[in-house]
C-alpha positions, 0 to 999 in steps of 0.5 A: 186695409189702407186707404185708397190712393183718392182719400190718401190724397183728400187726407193729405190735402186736410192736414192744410186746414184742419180748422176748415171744411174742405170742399174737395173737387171731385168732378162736377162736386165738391164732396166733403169726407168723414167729420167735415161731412157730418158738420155740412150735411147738419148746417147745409141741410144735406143727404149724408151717405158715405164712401167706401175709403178702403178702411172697415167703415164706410166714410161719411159724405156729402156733396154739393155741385160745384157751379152752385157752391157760392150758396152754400159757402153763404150759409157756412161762413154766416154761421162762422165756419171757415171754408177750404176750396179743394180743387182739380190743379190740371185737366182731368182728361190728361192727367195720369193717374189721380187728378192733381189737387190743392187748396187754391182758397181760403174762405172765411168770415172775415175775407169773404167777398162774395156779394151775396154775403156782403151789405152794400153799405157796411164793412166786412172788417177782420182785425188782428191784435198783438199784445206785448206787455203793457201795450196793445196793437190793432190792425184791421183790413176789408178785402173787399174795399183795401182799407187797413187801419192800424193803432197802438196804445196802451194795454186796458181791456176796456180800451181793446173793447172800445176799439173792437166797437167801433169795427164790428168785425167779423173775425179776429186774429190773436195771439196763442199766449193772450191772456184767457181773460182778456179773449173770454171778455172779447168773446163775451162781447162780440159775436164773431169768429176767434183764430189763434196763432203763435207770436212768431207768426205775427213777428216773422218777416215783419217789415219786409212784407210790410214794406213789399205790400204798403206803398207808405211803410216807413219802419222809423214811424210804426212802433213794434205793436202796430208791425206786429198786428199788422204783418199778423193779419198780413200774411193771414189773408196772403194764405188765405186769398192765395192771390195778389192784394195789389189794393190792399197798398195803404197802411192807414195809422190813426191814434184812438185820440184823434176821434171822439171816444166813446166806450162799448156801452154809449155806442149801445146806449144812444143807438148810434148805428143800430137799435138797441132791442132788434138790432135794425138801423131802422130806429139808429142815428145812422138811420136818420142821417143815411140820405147817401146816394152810392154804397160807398158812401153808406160805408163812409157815413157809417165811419163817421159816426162811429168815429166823430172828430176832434179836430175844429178845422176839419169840423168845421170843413165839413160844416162849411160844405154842407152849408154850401149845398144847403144854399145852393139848391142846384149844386146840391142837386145835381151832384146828388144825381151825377152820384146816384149813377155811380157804382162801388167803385172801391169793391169793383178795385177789389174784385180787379185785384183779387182777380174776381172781377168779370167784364159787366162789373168792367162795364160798371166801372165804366160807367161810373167812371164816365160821370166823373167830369159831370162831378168835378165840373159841378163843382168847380165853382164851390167856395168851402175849402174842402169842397176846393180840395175835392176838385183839386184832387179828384182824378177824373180817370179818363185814360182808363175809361178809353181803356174799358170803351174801347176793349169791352162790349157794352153787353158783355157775357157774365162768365169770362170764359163763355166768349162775347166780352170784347168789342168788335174792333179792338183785336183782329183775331176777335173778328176774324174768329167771329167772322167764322163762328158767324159764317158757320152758323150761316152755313148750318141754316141754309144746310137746314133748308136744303135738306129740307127741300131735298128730302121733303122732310118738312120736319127736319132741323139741324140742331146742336149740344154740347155732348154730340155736337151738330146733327140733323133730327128726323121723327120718327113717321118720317125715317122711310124718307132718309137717304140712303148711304148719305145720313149716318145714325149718330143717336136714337131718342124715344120719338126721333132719329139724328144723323150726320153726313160727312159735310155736317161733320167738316163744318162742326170742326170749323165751327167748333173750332173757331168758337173754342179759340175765340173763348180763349183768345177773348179770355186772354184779351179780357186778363190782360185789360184787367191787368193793365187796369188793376196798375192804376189801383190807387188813383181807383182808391183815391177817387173812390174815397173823394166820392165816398165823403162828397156823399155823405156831405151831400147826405148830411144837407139832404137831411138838414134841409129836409129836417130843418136843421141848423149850423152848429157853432163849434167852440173849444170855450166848454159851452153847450148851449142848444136852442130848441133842441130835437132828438133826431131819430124820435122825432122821426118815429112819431106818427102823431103830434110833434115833438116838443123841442128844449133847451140845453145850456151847460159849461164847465163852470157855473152850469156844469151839471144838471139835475134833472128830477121827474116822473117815469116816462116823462122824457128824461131818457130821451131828452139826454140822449138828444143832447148826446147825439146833437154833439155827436151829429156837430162833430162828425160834421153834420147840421143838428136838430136845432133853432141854433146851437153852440157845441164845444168839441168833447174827447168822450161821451160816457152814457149809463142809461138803463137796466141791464145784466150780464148773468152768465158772467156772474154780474147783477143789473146793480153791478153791472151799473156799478162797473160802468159808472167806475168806467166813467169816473176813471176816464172821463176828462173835462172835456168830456160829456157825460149822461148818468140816468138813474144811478143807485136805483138797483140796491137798497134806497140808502145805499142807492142815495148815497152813491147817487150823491157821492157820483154827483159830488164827486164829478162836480169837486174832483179837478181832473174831470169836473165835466158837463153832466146830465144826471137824471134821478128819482132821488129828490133828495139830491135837488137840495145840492143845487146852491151847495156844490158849484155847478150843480143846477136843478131842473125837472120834466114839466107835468100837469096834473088833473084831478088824479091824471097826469099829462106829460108836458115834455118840457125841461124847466129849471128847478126840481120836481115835487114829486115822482107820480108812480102810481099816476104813471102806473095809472097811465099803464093800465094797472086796475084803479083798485090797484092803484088806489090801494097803492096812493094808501099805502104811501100816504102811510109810507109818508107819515113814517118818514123819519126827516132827520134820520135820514139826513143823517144816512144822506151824510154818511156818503159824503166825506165832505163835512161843509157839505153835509153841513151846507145840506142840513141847514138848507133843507131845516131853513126851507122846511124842505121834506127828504123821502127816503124810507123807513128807518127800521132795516126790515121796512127799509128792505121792504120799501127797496122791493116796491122801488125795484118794481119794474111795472112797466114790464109786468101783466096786469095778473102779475101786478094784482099779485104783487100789490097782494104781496105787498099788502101782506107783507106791510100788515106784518110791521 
């Protein structure tokens, strides 16, 4: 037995995408066959049954109706499939033989359009990546929008990583021969789909499909790594879209140097975009300054954090325009308003040129397009120069709303091919076939009442369906009335009987008719509106993106003045100097009491690193975090959280904050900490800004100490990154450095303590804390007092067997720095200084990690009782 001539056809039409799941149109379904079948009736909760496909064994389907298919291609693609659309290529009604079938589309993660599917204020990116050699390029589209990005640099994988960060996509394109380690790291980090291809499907054809798609391709000014990526992902969405990309015109090339670096960990550290434990933007920077107006804008604002400038005339542009609005009340306000009734422009391009758009999205437009001149006339009188640059160049597009005002009904249909699309007016066949379709319909109603009168059939109606056309329907207790030899049964129904006459059946024809060359011709109308429409694609674009980043401007004074914030100097002298300072988002989450605001000063000099020493829960997380994001907040061009604030311009941030491992790929918490410190020290510069909370807390208190001090000595000594630092540590040990390495300040949450409670006093003060009060913090959490006051003896115990000048001596080994290890000892004997380190005996050492390495905080009461058992057996064995 072979297979019938219908699944040599489905088979045929497979081979084109075996890596989909093929929706093959079989009349009013799309049915998938054999293993695509199994795969959706499991994920879309559907029946499998199956087909006889003239082989032994039934084939397994499953179907779905096809007006509904958007849904379930929802559920697909949100969970990484890719989707084929199989679909009829001719009428079926005229076919010989086996409707002819093709894949018209490819739908997939990362080409997806469809709105159900989208965020209104987030990218849907892809992105492609062509390595050759030590060198990498990227390239990274949005169908819905037409951005395409692309860069270049040298080959690291944490640089890749980076750069994969600052995108999220959805999908990626690489190469067959990548290396498995370098796609097994990505894939570690990133949930999204993978799709290989051979290096020749990046290289074929390059730079003239290239210069056919990008209106500003020059081949002299993108190396070959850019061309490669590029043409990759290209010529992935042409064979995946099968349409015109006419708003995919721009090649966008950026170098990762033209933006404030900041690595995979940093962005996660300080919540740049989402919170770190539910992934929400409720809780995110983004949250905060989010006050946009348009979906546009939401996506804008969501690049610039992510991308922060370096650049200080273009910070400062946007500095100076926020602090316009903020100064002028009405300007702000009614830009604010004239925004708020603009649609998404840049998807609505997108749908024009992939053909997707219909005529209320074309009203949409419109509309939007019309409260352009309100924009540009609000801001005919502003001073700053971008805000000047913005009405130069913000093209009102006045040509194409006529085109749209004059073409389109107000109230459009919202299926193109049900008629009702065009104004009246506008085609003299549009209103001739409506002038009929109208006198029809006239005609049926007096028909209707002259029947009526004439069979005294007081019931009698003329109706209409799709499948038998017009007819006149008598019930059933009136049949004994219905004329002789003029009604014609047409069909019989439980309760009623329908009929036709030979006038009716003339009128149906006009009418119908006129209906079906009206729907055709105003399709016709409506495709060639659109077409006219999508040659003005760019200055579209171009409008959209002048919007998109007066929005965020107008964002950025909304929250400043509702926040009072401040305007930061921006300098390139080194100097942080923040007065009063906020962390924007906690500040916003508090419900009770306000947040207590501190100051930062810091330079690359005489105050470049600071040590910051206190208890658990005092604030020093956040405190450093604030200032990290205060920086970011001055160089993506927004007012800070602050009374004033001077902030020089960083190329990175670097963060280490928290505890984290990565078990399946073999890494502890201790050694994953350990990677990100070696990231930081091999690629901060002295322009960066790092923050370093707790390093050496994950091994044994030595060798913990000792790496915390050589970090700190060696980012304060080493010339090529000798960077402002926040260094946050429960290592007391280490404030004895201030004095002996240059640069190196002290300074310690204030704490108040009463009698055995402690109060937490927010405030960062310059010197180092005495003490680390856990077992108050402990008492703070909960813990049982017999807990608790257990524990205050054993460390009075663990204190009086503290070896002051043995572990001096262990402090020492760290360092390769002779004068300082000398500096260190003769300062902490001159001012009788007490180091706690730890037992000197290995075994008590080890004993001594263990409490450290407590997480109470994390723990249930049952499990605290049991491990301060624990330790009380443990301690009476030494």
């Amino acid at each position: 037995m072979g297979l019938t001539p219908m699944m040599q056809q489905y088979i045929s039409v497979k081979e084109k995408c075996k890596d989909c799941i093929l929706f093959f149109r079989l009349g009013d379904f799309y049915e998938m066959f054999f293993e695509d079948a199994k795969i959706a009736s499991r994920e879309l909760e559907l029946v499998l049954t199956g087909k006889d496909c003239g082989l032994s064994e039934r084939a397994p389907m499953c179907g779905i109706p096809f007006h509904s298919a958007n849904m379930y291609i929802t559920k697909l693609i949100s969970k990484g499939y890719k989707v084929a659309i199989g679909e009829q290529l001719e009428d079926p009604a005229s076919a010989k033989g086996i409707v002819k079938r093709g894949i018209v589309k490819i739908v997939t993660p990362g080409t997806y359009t469809d709105s159900s599917f989208l965020e209104d204020t987030k990218n849907n990116y892809i992105m492609s990546i062509f390595v050759d050699k030590d060198k990498f390029g990227i390239s990274i589209a949005d169908v819905s929008t037409g951005e395409f990005d692309c860069t270049s640099w040298r080959l690291e994988q944490e640089l890749i990583i980076n750069e994969i960060s600052k995108y999220s996509p959805k999908e990626i394109l690489i190469q067959d021969s990548l290396d498995e380690s370098l796609i097994s790291h990505i894939k570690e980090r990133f949930n999204c789909s993978f799709t290989k291809f051979e290096d020749e499907f990046f290289n074929k054809d390059a730079y003239g499909n290239l210069k056919h798609q990008f209106l500003n391709f020059r081949e002299k000014k993108y190396d070959d790594l850019i061309v490669g990526s590029a043409n990759g992902l290209l010529r992935y969405l042409m064979d995946t879209q099968k349409v015109s990309l006419a708003h995919i015109d721009n090649l966008n090339h950026y170098s990762v140097v033209d933006y404030m670096s900041i690595d995979v960990n940093s962005r996660r550290n300080l919540e740049l975009t989402e919170t770190l434990r539910e992934k929400s933007k409720k809780g995110s920077l983004l949250w905060v300054l989010d006050k946009t107006s348009t979906a546009m804008g939401g996506r804008q604002l969501r690049r610039w954090i992510e991308q922060p400038l370096i650049d200080k005339i273009s910070i400062e542009e946007r500095l100076d325009s926020v602090q316009e609005f903020t100064e002028n009340i009405s300007v702000h306000e009614d830009l604010k308003n004239a925004l708020k009734q603009i649609y998404d422009i840049e998807r609505l391009v997108g749908k024009i040129s992939t053909l997707s758009v219909n005529a209320k999205e074309l009203i949409f437009l419109k509309n939007s397009i019309e409260k352009l001149p309100k924009v540009k006339e609000v801001l005919k009188n502003c001073k700053s120069d971008l805000l000047k640059k913005v009405y130069t160049n913000l093209d009102d597009l006045k040509d194409i709303y006529n085109i749209l005002d004059t073409a389109i009904s107000d109230s459009p249909s919202v299926s193109v091919k049900e008629g009702n699309i065009i104004k009246d007016g506008y085609n003299n066949n549009v209103d001739e076939l409506r002038q009929a379709k109208s006198h029809g319909k006239e005609w049926i109603a007096k028909l209707e009442s002259s029947e009526r009168e004439e069979t005294s059939i007081k019931s009698l109606k003329v109706g209409y369906n799709k499948v038998f056309g017009y007819y006149i329907e008598i019930t059933k207790s009136n049949l004994n009335m219905v004329p002789e030899g003029k009604y014609i049964r047409k069909q019989t129904l439980a309760n009623c009987e329908r009929y036709i006459t030979e006038e009716l059946k003339e009128m149906e024809e006009k009418i119908l008719g006129a209906e079906e060359k009206l729907i055709n011709i105003e399709y016709e109308l409506f495709a060639s509106i659109r077409d006219e429409i999508s040659k003005h694609i760019d200055r579209m674009k171009k409008s959209a993106k002048l919007l998109s980043e007066l929005d965020c401007l107008c964002s950025f004074a909304s929250v400043a003045l509702e926040h009072n914030y401040c305007k930061p100097n921006v300098v390139d002298s080194g100097d942080i100097d923040i007065h009063e300072g906020r962390h924007p988002v906690v500040e916003n989450m508090i419900s009770v009491g306000t947040f207590v605001a501190n100051d930062t000063k810091i330079n690359t000099t005489d105050e470049q690193l600071m040590l910051i020493t206190g208890p658990n829960m005092a604030g020093k997380s956040t405190y450093m975090r604030q200032v990290a994001l205060i920086v970011i907040m001055a160089q993506i061009g927004s007012f800070v959280p602050a009374q004033d604030a001077i902030i020089s311009i960083c190329d990175k941030i670097f963060t280490r904050i928290g505890a984290s491992d990565d078990l399946a790929a073999g890494k502890s918490t201790f050694m994953v900490e350990m990677w990100e410190v070696s990231n930081i020290l091999k690629n901060a510069t002295s322009k960066s800004l790092i923050i370093l909370d707790e390093v050496g807390r994950g091994t044994s208190t030595y060798d913990g100490l000792s790496i915390a001090w050589s970090v700190v000595e060696y980012i304060c000594t080493n010339k090529d990154i000798k960077c402002k630092t926040l260094f946050a540590t429960h290592y007391h040990e280490l404030t004895s450095l201030e004095g002996v390495i240059n640069g190196l300040k002290n300074y310690s949450i204030a704490v108040k303590q009463i009698e055995d409670d402690i109060v937490f006093l927010r405030k960062i003060v310059p010197g180092g804390a005495d003490q680390s009060y856990g077992i108050e913090v402990a008492k703070l959490a909960g813990l049982p007092e017999k807990v608790t006051s257990r524990a205050k003896e054993i460390l009075e115990d663990l204190e009086k067997e503290n070896n002051n000048e043995i572990a001096l001596d262990s402090i020492g080994k760290a360092s390769d720095n002779k004068d300082i290890k000398k500096d260190v000892k003769k300062k902490t004997k001159k001012d009788n200084e007490i180091v706690q380190i730890g037992f000197t005996d290995i075994k008590k050492d080890d004993f001594l990690k263990d409490i450290c390495d407590i997480d109470i905080m994390n723990m249930t009461p049952m499990d605290c009782m049991n491990t301060l058992y624990k330790i009380i057996k443990d301690a009476k064995n030494f």
